[in-house]
NUKOL-455441 format. One record per residue (C-alpha): residue number from 1; x negated, y negated, z. Coordinates in pm, whole numbers. Layout:
N
timi,x,y,z
NUM,X,Y,Z
...
END
This chain:
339
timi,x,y,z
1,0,0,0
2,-116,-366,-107
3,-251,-542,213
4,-252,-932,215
5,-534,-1122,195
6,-635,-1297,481
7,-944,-1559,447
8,-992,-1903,561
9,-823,-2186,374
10,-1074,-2332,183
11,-1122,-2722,90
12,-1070,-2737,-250
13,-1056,-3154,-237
14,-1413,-3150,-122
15,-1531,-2990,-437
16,-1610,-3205,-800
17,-1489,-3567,-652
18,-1787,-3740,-778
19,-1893,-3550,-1095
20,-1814,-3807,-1386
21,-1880,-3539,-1650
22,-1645,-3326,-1518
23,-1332,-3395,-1769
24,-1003,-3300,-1657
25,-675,-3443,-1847
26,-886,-3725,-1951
27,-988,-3515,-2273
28,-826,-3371,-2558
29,-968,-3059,-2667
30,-959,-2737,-2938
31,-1029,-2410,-2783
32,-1213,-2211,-3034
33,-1167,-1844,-3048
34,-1518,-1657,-2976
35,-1541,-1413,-3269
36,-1855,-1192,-3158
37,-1882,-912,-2883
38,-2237,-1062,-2745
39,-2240,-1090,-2355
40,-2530,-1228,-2119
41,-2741,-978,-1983
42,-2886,-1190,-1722
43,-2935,-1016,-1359
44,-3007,-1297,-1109
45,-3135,-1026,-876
46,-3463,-934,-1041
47,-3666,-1283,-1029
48,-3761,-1375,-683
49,-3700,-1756,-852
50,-3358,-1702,-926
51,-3188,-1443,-648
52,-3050,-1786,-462
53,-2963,-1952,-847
54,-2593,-1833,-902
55,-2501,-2181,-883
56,-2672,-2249,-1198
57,-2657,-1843,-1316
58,-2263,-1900,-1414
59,-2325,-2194,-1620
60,-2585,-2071,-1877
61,-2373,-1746,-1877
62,-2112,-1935,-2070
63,-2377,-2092,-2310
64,-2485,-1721,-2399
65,-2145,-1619,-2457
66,-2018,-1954,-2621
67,-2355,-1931,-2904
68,-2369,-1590,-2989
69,-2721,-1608,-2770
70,-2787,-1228,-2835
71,-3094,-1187,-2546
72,-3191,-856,-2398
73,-3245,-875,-2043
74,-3618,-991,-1981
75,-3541,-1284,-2229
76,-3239,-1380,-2045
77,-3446,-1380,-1691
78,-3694,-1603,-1866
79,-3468,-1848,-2029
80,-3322,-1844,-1665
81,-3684,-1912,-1485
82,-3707,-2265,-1695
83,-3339,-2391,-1634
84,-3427,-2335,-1250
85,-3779,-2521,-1275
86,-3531,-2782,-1478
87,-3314,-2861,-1227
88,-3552,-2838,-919
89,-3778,-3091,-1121
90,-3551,-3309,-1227
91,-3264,-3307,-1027
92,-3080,-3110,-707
93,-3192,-2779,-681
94,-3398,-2639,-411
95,-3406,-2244,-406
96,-3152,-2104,-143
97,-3035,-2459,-95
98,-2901,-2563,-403
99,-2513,-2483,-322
100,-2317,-2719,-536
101,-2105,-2621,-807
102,-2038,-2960,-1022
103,-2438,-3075,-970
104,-2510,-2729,-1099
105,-2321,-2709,-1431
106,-2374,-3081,-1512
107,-2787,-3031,-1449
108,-2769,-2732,-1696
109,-2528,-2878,-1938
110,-2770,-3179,-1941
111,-3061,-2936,-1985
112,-2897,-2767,-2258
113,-2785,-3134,-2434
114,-3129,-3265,-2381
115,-3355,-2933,-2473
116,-3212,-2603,-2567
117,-2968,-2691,-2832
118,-3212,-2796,-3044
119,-3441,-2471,-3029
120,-3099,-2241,-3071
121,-3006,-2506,-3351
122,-2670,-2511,-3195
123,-2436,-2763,-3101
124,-2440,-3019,-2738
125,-2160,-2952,-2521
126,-1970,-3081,-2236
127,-1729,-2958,-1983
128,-1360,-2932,-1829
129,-1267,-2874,-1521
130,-909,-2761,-1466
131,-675,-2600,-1243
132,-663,-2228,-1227
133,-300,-2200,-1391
134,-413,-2472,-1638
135,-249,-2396,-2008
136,-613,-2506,-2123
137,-810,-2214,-1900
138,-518,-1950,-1968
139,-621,-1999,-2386
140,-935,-2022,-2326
141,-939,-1667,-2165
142,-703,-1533,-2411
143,-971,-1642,-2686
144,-1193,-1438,-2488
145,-1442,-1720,-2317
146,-1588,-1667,-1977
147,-1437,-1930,-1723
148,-1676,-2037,-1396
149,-1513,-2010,-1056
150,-1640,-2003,-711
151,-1556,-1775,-458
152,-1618,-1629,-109
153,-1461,-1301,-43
154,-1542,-966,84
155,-1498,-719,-183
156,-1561,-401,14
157,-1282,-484,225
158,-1013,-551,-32
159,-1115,-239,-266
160,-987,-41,60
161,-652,-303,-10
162,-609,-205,-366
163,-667,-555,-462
164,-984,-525,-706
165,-1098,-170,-870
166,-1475,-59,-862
167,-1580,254,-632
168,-1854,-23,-432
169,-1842,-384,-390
170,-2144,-570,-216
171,-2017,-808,80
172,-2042,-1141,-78
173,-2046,-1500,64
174,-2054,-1787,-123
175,-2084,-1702,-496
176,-2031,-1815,-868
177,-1928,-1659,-1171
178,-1719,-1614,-1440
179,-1377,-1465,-1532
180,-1309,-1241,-1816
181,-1043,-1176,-2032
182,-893,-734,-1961
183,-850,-714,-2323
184,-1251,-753,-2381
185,-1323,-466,-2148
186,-1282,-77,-2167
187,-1143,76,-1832
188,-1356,292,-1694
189,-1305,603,-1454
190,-1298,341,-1157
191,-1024,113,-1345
192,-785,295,-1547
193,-486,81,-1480
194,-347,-146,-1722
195,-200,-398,-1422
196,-479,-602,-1337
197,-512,-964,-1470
198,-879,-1062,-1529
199,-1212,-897,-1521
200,-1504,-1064,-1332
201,-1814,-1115,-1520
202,-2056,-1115,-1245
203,-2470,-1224,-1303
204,-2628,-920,-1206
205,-2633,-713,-1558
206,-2604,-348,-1495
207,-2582,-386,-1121
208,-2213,-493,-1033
209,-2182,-644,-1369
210,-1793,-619,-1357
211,-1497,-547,-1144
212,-1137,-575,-1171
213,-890,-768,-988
214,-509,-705,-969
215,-415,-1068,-886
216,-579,-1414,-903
217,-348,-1558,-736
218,-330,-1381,-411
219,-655,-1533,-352
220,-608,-1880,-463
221,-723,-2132,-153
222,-775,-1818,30
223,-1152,-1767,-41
224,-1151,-1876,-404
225,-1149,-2270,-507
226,-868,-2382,-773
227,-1115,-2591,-962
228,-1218,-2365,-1289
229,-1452,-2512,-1541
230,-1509,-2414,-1948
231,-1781,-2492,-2115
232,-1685,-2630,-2483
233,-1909,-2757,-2784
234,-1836,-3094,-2828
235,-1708,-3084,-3190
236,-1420,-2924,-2997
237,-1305,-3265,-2927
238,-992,-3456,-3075
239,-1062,-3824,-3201
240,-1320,-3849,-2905
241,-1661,-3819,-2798
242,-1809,-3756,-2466
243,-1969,-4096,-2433
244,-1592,-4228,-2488
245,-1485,-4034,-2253
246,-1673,-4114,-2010
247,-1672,-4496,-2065
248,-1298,-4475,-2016
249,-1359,-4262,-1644
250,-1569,-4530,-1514
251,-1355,-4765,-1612
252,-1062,-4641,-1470
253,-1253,-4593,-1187
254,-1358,-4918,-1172
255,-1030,-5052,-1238
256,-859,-4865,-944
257,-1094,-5041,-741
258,-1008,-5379,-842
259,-640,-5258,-770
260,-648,-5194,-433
261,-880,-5484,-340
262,-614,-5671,-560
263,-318,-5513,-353
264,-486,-5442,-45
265,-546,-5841,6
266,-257,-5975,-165
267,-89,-6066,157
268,-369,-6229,286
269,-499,-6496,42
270,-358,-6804,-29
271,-54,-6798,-206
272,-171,-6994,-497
273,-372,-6688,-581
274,-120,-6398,-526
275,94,-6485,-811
276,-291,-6440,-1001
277,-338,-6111,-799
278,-7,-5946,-850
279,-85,-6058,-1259
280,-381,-5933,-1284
281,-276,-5594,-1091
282,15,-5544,-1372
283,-248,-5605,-1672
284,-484,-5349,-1577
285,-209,-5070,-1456
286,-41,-5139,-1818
287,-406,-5104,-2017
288,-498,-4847,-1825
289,-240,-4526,-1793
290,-432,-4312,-1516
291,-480,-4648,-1284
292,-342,-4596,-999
293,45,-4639,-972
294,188,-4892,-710
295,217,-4738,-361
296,474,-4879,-110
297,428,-4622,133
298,132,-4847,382
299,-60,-4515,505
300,-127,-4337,180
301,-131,-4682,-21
302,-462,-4697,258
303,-601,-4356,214
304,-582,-4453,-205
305,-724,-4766,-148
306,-986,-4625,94
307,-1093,-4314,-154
308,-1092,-4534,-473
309,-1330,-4710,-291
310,-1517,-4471,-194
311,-1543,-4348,-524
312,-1659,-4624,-697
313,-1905,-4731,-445
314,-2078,-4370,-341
315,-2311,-4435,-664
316,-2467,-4722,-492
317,-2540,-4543,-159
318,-2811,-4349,-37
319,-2747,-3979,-42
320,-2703,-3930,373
321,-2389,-4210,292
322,-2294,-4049,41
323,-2256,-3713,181
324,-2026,-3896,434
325,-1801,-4080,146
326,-1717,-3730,10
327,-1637,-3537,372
328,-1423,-3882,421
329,-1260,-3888,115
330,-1195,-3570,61
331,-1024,-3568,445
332,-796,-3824,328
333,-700,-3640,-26
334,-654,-3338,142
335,-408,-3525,447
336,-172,-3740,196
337,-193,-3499,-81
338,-355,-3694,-349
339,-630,-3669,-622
END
């Protein structure tokens, strides 16, 4: 009998708040349809550089599956050895300390942009990061891409629940990989049922490579964050480029600053200059469709104005402050319930 899981809620809004090349609804994206049968044959496990990297493992995964990257093992493990002296050089990573999911995929997406594409004579990329029940990450698995999620669950214990197939599981903590699409994969004598939803593509090639599990979304919040991210080639884009893109998030972002400052102090200048504020605050919500709406409500009109700022200021900050901008901001998103 199916046992439910039981893990600690998990703090979803703490995750991806400051990573401005992580696109959600902003872009407008095709999903091509992956053609080839060529997987990554990676195995994190067998380079004392990389056992800690899964962070950054996941990531490059998708690249090798995205190009048709056909690499035997030992020339995965290498091509893995110089993204890792990549981002410990020139940005985040420290072996067994670098534990953050959007730093990770935007240091190796800007490795691959700035560096490998050329010497694969393949295409840049960029990124999306959606919700798990996204229509965007349900056709991308259906056109058989891998899709990078983070997780912390005990898989030993829930094969014993009939809630993933494989005859051994390691415990895991803390871990990223990718999802696969069942229809890629040929059951095996430990997976013969036709119920389960999604394959797991794991980074250990020929170790615990894959595993079933029956239901994503008994999981969801319960040791497995919401956030899923697909790595795209950029000519997948409609009528925009990334550097558009992007202009228009900082922007925004900029603009919902202004806002609140705008509405926050309305009350308290002199009134020759509200009838300019409450202007000005119209202008930019009508140029600008994901500005914040107006919010009557005075504690979460607060918590918006507080996080916006936040936001907009945490590039200016040293990291200590802004490690406490994102714990702060994220406390607020998750207590009124708002991106």
């Amino acid at each position: 009998m199916e046992e439910e899981v039981k893990y600690e809620e998990i703090d979803n809004a703490a995750w991806d708040d400051w990573d401005e090349w992580a696109f959600g609804d902003e872009v407008n994206f095709n999903v091509p349809t992956i053609e080839h049968n060529i997987f990554p044959r990676t195995n994190q496990g067998l380079r004392t550089k990389t056992k800690s990297a899964c962070t950054i493992y996941w990531s490059l995964n998708q690249l090798i599956r995205l190009f048709w990257l056909d690499l035997d093992k030992d020339a995965s493990n290498d091509l893995w050895e110089e993204v890792v002296d990549y981002c410990a050089k020139y940005h985040w990573y420290t072996p067994w300390y670098g534990r953050s999911t959007p730093t990770a995929i935007n240091a190796v997406c800007k490795w691959w942009n700035e560096i490998w594409y050329k010497r694969f004579n393949k295409e840049k990329v960029f990124y999306t990061r959606r919700d798990y029940r996204d229509a965007k990450i349900k056709e991308a698995l259906s056109k058989w891409h891998l899709i990078g999620f983070t997780k912390a669950l005990n898989f030993w214990d829930d094969r014993k629940k009939g809630l993933v197939w494989r005859d051994e599981y390691p415990c895991a903590g803390w871990h990223r990989t990718n999802w696969l699409a069942t229809k890629l994969t040929k059951p095996t004598g430990w997976a013969k049922e036709d119920t389960a939803d999604c394959w797991v593509y794991d980074s250990y090639f020929a170790w615990t490579n894959q595993y079933l599990i029956r239901d994503r979304s008994k999981y969801m919040n319960k040791g497995m964050n919401t956030p899923w991210y697909l790595i795209l080639p950029q000519s997948a884009m409609i009528n925009q480029t990334v550097e558009e893109v992007k202009t228009d998030i900082a922007e925004t972002k900029a603009m919902n600053y202004v806002l609140w400052a705008l509405s926050t102090t309305w009350e308290s200048v002199p009134a020759k200059y509200q009838e300019k504020f409450a202007a000005l605050a119209k202008e930019i919500r009508e140029d600008y469709k994901d500005a914040r709406k107006l919010e009557n409500e005075p504690n979460k009109k607060g918590a918006e104005a507080s996080t916006d700022a936040l936001s907009y200021l945490w590039k200016i900050v040293d990291e200590e402050t802004q490690k406490k901008f994102a714990q702060i901001a994220s406390e607020l998103r998750t207590k009124f319930n708002f991106k």
